[in-house]
C-alpha atoms as one frame of an Amber mdcrd trajectory, in Angstrom:
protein
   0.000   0.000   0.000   2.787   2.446  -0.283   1.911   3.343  -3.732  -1.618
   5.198  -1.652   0.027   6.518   0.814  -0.723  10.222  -0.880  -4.167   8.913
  -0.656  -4.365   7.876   3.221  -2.712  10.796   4.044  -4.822  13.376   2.344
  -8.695  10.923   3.688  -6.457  11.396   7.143  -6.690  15.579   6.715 -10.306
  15.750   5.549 -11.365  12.862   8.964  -9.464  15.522  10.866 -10.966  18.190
   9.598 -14.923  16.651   9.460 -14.224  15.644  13.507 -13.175  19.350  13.967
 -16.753  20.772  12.038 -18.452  18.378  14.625 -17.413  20.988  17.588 -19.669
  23.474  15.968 -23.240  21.300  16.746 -21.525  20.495  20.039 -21.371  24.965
  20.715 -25.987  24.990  19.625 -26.052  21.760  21.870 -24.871  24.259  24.638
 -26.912  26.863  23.623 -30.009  25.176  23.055 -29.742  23.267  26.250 -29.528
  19.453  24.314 -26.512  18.486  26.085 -25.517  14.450  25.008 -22.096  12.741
  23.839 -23.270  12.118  20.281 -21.239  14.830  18.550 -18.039  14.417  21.197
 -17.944  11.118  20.721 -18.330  10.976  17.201 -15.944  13.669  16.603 -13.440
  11.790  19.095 -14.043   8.422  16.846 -13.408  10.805  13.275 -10.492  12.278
  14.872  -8.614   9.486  16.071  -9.179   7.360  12.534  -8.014  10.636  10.676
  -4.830  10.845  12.891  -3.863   7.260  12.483  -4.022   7.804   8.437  -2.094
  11.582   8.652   0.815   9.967  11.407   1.247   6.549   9.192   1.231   8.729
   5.823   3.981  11.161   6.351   6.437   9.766   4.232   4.309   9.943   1.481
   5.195  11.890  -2.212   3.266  15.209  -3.122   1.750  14.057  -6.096  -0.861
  11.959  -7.286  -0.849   9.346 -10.562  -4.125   8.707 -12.554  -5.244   5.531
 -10.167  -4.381   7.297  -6.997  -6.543  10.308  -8.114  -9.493   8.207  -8.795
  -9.082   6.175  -5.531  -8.896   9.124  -3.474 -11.861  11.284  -4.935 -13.916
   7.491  -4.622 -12.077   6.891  -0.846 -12.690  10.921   0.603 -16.939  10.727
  -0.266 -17.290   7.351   1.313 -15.148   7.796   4.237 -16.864  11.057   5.038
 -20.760  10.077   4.469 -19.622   6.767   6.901 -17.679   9.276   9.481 -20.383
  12.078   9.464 -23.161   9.681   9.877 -21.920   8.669  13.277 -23.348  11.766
  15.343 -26.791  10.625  13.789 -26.108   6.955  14.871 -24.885   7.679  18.337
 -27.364  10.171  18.757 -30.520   9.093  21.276 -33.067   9.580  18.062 -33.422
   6.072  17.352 -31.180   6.320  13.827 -30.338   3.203  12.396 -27.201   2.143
  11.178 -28.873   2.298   7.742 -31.194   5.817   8.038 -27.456   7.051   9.580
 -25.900   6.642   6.405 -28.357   7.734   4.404 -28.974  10.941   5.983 -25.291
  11.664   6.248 -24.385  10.511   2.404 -27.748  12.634   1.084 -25.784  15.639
   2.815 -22.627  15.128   1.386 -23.686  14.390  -1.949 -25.891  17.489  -1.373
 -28.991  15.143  -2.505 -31.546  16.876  -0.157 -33.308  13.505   0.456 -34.067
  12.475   4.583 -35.421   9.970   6.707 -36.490  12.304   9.000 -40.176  12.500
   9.476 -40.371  15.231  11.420 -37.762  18.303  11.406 -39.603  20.653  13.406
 -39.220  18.257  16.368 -35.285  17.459  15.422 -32.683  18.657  17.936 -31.004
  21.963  16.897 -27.472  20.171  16.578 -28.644  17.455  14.188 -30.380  20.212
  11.972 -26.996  22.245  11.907 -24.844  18.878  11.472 -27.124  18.233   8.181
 -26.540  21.511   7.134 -22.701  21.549   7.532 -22.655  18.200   5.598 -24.400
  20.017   2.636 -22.100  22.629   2.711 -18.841  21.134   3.310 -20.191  18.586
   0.217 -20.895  21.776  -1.864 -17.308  23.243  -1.702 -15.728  19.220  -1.629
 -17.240  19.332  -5.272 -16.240  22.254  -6.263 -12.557  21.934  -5.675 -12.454
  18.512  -7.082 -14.571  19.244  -9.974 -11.877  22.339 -10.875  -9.110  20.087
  -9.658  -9.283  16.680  -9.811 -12.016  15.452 -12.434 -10.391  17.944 -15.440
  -7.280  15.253 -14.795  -9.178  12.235 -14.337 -11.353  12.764 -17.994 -14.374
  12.433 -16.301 -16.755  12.244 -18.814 -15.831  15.408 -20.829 -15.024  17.637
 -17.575 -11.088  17.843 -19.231 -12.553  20.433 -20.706 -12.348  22.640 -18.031
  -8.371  22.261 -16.854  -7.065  25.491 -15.768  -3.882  24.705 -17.578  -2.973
  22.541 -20.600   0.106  21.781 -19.062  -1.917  20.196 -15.774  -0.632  16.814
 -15.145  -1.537  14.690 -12.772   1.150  14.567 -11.144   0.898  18.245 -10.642
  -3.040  18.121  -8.708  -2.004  18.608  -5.189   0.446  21.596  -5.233  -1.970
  23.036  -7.857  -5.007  22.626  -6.390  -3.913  23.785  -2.712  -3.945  27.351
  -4.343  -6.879  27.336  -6.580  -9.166  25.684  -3.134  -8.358  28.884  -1.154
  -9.553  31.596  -3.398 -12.838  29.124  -4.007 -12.955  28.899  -0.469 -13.146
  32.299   0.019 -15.941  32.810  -2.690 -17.959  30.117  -1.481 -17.912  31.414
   2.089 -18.145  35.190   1.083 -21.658  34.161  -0.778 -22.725  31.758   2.280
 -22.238  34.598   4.630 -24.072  37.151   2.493 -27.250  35.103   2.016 -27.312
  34.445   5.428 -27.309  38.154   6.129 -30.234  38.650   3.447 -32.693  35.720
   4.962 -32.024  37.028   8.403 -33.130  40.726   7.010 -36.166  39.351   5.733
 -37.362  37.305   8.215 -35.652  34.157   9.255 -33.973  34.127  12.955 -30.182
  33.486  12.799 -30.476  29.551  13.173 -32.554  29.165  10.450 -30.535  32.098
   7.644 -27.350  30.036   9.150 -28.388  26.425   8.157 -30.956  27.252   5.344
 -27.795  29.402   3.886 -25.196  26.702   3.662 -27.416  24.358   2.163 -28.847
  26.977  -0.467 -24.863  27.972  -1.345 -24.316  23.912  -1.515 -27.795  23.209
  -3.977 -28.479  20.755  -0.999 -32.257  21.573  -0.234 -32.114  20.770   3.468
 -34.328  21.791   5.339 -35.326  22.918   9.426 -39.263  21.757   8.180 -41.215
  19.716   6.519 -42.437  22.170   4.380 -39.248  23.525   2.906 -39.137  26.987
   2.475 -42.542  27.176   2.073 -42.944  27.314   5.815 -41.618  30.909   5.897
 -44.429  31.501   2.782 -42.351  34.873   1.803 -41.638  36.267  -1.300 -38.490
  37.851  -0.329 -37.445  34.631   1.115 -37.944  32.448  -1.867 -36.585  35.140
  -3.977 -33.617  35.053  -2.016 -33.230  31.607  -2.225 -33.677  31.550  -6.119
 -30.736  34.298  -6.494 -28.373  32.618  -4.130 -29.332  28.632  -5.508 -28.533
  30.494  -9.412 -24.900  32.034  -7.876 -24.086  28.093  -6.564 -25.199  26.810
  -9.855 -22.835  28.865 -11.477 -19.435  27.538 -12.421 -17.278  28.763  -9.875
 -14.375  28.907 -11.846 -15.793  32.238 -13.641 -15.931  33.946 -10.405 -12.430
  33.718 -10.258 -11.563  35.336 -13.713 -14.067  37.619 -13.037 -11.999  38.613
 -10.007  -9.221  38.546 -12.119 -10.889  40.907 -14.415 -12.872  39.123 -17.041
 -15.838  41.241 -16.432 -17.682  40.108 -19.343 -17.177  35.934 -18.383 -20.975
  35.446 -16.733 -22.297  36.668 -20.225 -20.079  35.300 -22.718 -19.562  31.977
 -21.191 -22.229  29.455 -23.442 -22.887  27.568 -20.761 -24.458  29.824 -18.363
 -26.137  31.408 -21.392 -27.651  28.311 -22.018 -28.650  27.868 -18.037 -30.775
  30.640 -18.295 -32.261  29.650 -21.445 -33.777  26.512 -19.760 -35.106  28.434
 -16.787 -36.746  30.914 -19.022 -37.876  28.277 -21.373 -39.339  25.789 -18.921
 -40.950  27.959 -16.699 -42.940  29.189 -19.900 -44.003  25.990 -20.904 -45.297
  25.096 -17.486 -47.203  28.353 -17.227 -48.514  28.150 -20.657 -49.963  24.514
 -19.782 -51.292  25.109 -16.171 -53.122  28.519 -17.546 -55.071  25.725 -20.285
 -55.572  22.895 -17.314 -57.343  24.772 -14.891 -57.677  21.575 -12.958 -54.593
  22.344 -10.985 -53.929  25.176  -8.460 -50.511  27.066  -8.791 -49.049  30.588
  -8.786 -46.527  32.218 -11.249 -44.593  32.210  -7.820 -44.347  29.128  -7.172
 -43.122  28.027 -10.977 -40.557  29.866 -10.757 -39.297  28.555  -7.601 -39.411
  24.938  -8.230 -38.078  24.761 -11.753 -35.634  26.861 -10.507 -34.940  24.470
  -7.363 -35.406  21.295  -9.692 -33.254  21.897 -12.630 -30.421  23.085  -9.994
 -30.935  19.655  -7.905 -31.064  22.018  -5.008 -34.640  20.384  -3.696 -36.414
  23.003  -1.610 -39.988  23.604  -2.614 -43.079  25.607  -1.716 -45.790  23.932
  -3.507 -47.155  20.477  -4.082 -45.617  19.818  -7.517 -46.567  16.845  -8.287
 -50.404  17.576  -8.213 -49.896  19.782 -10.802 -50.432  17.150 -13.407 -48.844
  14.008 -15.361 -47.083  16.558 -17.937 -46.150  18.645 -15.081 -43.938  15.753
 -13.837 -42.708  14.976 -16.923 -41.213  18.661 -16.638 -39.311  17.995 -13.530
 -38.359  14.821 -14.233 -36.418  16.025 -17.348 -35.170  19.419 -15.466 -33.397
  16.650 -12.411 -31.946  14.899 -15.673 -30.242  18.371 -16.849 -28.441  19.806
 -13.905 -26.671  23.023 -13.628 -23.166  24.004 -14.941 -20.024  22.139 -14.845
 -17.584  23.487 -11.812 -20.520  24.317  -9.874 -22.554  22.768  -6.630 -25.249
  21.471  -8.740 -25.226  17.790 -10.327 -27.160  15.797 -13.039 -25.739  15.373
 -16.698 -24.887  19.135 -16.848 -25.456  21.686 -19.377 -22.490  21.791 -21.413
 -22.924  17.897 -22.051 -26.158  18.465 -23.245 -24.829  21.362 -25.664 -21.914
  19.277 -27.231 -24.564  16.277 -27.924 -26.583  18.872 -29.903 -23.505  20.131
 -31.354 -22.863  16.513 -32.562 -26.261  15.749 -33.666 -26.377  18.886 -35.893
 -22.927  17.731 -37.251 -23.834  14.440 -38.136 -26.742  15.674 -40.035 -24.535
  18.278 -42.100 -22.537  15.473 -42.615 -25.377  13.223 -44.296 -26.105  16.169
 -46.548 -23.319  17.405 -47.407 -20.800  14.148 -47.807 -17.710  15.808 -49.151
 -17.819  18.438 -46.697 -15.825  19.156 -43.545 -16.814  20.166 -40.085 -15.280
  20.653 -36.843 -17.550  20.826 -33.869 -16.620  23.799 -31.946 -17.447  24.626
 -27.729 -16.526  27.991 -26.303 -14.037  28.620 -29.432 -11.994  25.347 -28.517
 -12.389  22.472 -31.258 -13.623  19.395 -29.843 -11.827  15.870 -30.884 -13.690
  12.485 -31.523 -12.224  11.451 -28.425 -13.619  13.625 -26.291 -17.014  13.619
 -27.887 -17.233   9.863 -27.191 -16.414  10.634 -23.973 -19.385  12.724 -23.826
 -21.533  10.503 -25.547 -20.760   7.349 -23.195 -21.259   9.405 -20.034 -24.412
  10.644 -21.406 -25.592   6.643 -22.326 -24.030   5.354 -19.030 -26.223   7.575
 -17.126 -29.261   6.697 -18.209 -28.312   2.818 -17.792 -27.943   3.383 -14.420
 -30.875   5.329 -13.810 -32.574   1.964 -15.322 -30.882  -0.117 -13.251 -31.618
   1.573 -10.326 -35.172   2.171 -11.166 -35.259  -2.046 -11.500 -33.666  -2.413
  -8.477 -36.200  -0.395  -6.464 -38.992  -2.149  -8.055 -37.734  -5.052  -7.131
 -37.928  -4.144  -3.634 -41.487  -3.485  -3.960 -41.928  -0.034  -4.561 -44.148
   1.339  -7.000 -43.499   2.979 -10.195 -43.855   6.314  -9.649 -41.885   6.202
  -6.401 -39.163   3.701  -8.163 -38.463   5.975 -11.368 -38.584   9.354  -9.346
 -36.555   7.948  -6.410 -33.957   6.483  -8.958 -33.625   9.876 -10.606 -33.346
  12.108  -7.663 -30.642   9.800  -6.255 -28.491   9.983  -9.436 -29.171  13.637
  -9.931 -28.730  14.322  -6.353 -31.988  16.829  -6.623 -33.197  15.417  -2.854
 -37.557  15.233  -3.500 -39.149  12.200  -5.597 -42.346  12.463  -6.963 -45.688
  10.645  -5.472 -47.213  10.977  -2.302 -44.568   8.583  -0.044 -40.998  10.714
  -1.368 -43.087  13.616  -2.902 -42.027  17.093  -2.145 -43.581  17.370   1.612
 -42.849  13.456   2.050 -39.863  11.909   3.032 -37.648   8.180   2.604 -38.352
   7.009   6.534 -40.861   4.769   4.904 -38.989   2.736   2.655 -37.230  -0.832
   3.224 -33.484  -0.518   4.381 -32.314  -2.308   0.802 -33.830   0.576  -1.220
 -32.316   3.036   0.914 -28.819   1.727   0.158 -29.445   1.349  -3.519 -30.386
   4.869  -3.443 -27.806   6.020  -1.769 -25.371   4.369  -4.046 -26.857   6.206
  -6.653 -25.970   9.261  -4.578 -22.333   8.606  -4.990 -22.391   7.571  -8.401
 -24.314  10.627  -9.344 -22.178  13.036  -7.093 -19.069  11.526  -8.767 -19.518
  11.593 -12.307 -20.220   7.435 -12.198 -16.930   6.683 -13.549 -14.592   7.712
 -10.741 -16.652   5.126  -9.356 -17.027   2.453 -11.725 -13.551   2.658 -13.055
 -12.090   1.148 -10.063 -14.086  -1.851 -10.782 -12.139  -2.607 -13.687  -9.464
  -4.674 -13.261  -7.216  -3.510 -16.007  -7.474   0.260 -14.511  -4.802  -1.487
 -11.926  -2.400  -2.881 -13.742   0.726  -0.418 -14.533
């Protein structure tokens, strides 16, 4: 194992560094008189395992090769959903080993999805834990999405490298700058939309938890009802500005800063963001004006295609009585996702673009035979190789949404609950559709096996699925 010991050492700092976030539930279990060893001991447990990795690891080299980088960014999301579900499990709520992990790896993944049946009557340190999960998963994606997926050719996502010159070798030193200044900018935007929910409304527990999981796209939660409880305009319109910024790819906010003042308008991908809002919340309004069988406001649109498309989860209406093609809607928007480098997940946007960009090829191609045509993204020509790569990440995903949708079945849930729960798990949007994982219902009610089969998909959503199915291959090990 001395070939991972770059590996072990860095899931050693991040243990550390999770055990040291679970001192801040331990400060609101002061404060909100809840006193218990849940988070001391857990944090003890997370501490201890991450110090045993960091001490063993010290000889290790400051670089990573290609296998290395995929074990690690596989290794770091497991270790911490098992780690961070440990306050749940020790907690005196009753949390199975099973709703433990599925809580804690729907906040990592930033999924949105619980087990908890009723949040109003949660302890104020488990609601902040879930929340700090969501946001340290939110900037955890971020940083390896910049840093260690361009490397790995995850489906397509080379095509965001800082640097043509990045090697893999060259990750870690690299990527220790580029995390601080998206460190900052994540925390700069957490901290102001915390500021603006407390202004309009929102005491300073709620704009602190409901914050961090906006900025992460998470969609947790202090109540059942989302952010419809607070049933305020400024407050949803808040949360729609902030959940666009997180959806954003964070790399532009650091050219920006580096004075690219024209990047959030001339980058085709959030160009084409905003065309799906726009487009989709028109076709929804134009077809619940003509069924007037189904009670909505313009409001309300807005808010959940908004929340949908972004896999960020929170909602203030009942959705999905809003009609079959209503559902259809969603389902396609958790399919789509939000913008590469960002906190948001599902196939993402600029995917989506180069498979049009192929299509429209191919057809020039069958018309004109002779001619010659080079497919084009953001004024960088695109090779076969990477296309395919596109094109098999695109195919792969919708396998696996299959296969997971088979697999629930299979464990006796019904359709609607089966196909919605296998697509919000793989695009980590957090609400299903139906009345059992609806968007007011929760996942307390389903058998233990579907649970883990959705929270698989979590992972393989969060993580591109091939950082995780690579390392099933056995001749991705051999040198």
């Amino acid at each position: 194992m001395s070939n991972y010991k770059t590996v072990f050492f860095t899931l050693g700092i991040l243990q550390i560094i999770l055990g040291i976030f679970m001192f801040i539930p331990i400060i609101a279990q002061f404060f909100y008189q809840e006193i218990d060893s849940s988070f001391f001991g857990a944090s003890i447990v997370t501490i201890i395992f991450g110090t045993l990795f960091f001490l063993s690891n010290l000889d290790h080299e400051n670089k990573l090769n290609l296998q290395q980088a995929f074990l690690l960014t596989a290794l770091s999301w497991l270790s911490v959903a098992i780690f961070g579900s440990l306050p749940f499990f020790f907690s005196n709520l009753d949390f199975s080993f099973t709703n433990a992990f599925f809580e804690s790896m729907s906040g990592i993944t930033t999924t949105g999805s619980t087990v908890i049946a009723n949040l109003e009557n949660m302890p104020k340190s488990i609601l902040l834990w879930r929340a700090i999960l969501q946001w340290l998963g939110g900037i955890g994606i971020i940083i390896m999405a910049i840093t260690l997926m361009p490397i790995m050719n995850v489906g397509g996502m080379q095509l965001f490298k800082i640097s043509s010159n990045d090697s893999s070798e060259k990750v870690l030193p690299k990527s220790k700058e580029i995390a601080l200044r998206l460190i900052y900018i994540y925390s700069g935007l957490t901290v102001m939309c915390a500021f603006t929910y407390y202004g309009f409304g929102m005491n300073i527990f709620d704009s602190l938890t409901h914050s961090m999981t906006t900025l992460a796209t998470g969609g947790f939660s202090n109540y059942n009802e989302s952010i419809g409880f607070f049933d305020s305009l400024a407050i949803e319109t808040s949360a729609m500005i902030f959940i666009i910024l997180g959806s954003l790819p964070f790399i532009t906010y650091i050219k920006f800063i580096n004075g690219n003042r024209n990047i959030f308008f001339s980058d085709t991908q959030i160009r084409t963001f905003f065309k799906i809002i726009f487009i989709s919340i028109i076709i929804l309004s134009v077809y619940l004006i003509f069924d007037n069988s189904n009670s909505y406001n313009t409001r309300s649109i807005f808010f959940n295609v908004i929340s949908i498309l972004t896999g960020t989860g929170y909602v203030n209406a009942q959705f999905d009585n809003w009609g079959s093609f209503s559902l259809l809607i969603f389902l396609s928007l958790m399919f789509i996702g939000g913008c590469a480098g960002s906190t948001t997940c599902g196939i993402k946007i600029f995917r989506l673009q180069i498979l049009y960009l192929f299509i429209i090829n191919q057809i020039k191609k069958i018309i004109y035979s002779k001619g010659v045509f080079i497919i084009k993204y953001n004024q960088s020509s695109l090779n076969e190789k990477f296309i395919s790569s596109i094109i098999s990440f695109i195919f792969f995903y919708f396998v696996i949404f299959f296969v997971l949708t088979a697999l629930l079945s299979l464990t006796g849930l019904d359709f609607i609950t089966a196909i919605s729960g296998a697509a919000t798990s793989i695009s980590n949007v957090g609400p299903g559709l139906g009345p059992e994982i609806g968007p007011n219902g929760n996942f307390a009610s389903l058998p233990d096996v579907s649970k883990w089969i959705l929270s698989l998909g979590m992972i393989l959503g969060r993580l591109e699925l091939f950082a995780i199915l690579v390392l099933f291959l056995p001749s991705f090990w051999r040198n």
